[in-house]
N, C-alpha and C positions, 0 to 999 in steps of 0.2 A: 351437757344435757341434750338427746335427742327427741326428736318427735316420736319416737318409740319407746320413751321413757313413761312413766304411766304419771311421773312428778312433773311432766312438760303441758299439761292442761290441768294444772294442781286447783285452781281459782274457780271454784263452781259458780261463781256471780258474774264472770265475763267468759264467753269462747273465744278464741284465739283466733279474732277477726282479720282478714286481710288488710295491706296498709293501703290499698288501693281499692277504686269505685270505677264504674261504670256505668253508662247508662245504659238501660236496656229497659223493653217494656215490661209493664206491672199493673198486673190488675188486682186490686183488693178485692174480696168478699162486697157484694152487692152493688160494685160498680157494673156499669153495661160494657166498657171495653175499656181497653189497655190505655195506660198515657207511660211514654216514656219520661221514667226516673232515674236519678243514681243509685247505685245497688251497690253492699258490701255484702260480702259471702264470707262465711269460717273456713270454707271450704277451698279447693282449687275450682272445683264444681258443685253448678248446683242439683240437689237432688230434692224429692220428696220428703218430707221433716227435718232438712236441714231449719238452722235457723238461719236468718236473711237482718237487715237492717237497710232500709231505704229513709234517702237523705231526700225532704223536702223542704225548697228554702234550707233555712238555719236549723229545721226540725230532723230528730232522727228519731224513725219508727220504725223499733221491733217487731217484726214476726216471722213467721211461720209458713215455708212454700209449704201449698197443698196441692199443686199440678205444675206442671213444666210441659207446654204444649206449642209448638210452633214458635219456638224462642220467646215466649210471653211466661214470663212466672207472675202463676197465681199465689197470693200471698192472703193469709189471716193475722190481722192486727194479734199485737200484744202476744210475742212469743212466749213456751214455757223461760222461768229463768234455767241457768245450768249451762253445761258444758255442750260443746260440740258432739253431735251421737257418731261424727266417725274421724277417728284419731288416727 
C-alpha cells in the first residue's frame, strides 16, 4: 500500500501524524506572542488548515494552523476530527 492508495489514510479518527516533533514557535489564538513548543505535523510541511498537535508537558493539544508567518505557526485549539486534507 502506497501513500497514493486512497485506503493509506483509510482511519478518519487519526491523520497519518509524523513520528517525529520539533520545536518550533506557536502561538495560540489570543496569546500576545509565540512561546516555543513541540509540534507534530501530518504533513512534510506545514500549511494553512493543516492539522497540527502540539506537545505541552505530558499534554498533547490539537489544532488547527490558521497562519504560518515568520516561522511562527499560529494555531486554534481543538482541531476538526478527520483526516489529513492533503494526501
Amino acid at each position: 500500500m502506497t501513500r497514493d492508495d486512497p485506503d493509506f489514510y483509510a482511519s478518519p479518527e487519526s491523520p497519518p501524524w509524523n513520528s517525529w516533533t520539533r520545536v518550533q514557535p506557536v502561538q495560540f489564538e489570543g496569546e500576545e506572542r509565540a512561546v516555543p513548543r513541540a509540534v507534530r505535523l501530518c504533513c512534510a510541511a506545514s500549511r494553512v488548515g493543516d492539522p497540527v498537535q502540539i506537545i505541552e508537558g505530558k499534554q498533547t493539544v490539537p489544532g488547527v494552523i490558521v497562519a504560518v508567518a515568520h516561522s511562527i505557526l499560529h494555531v486554534r485549539r481543538k482541531a476538526r476530527e478527520g483526516t489529513c486534507p492533503r494526501q
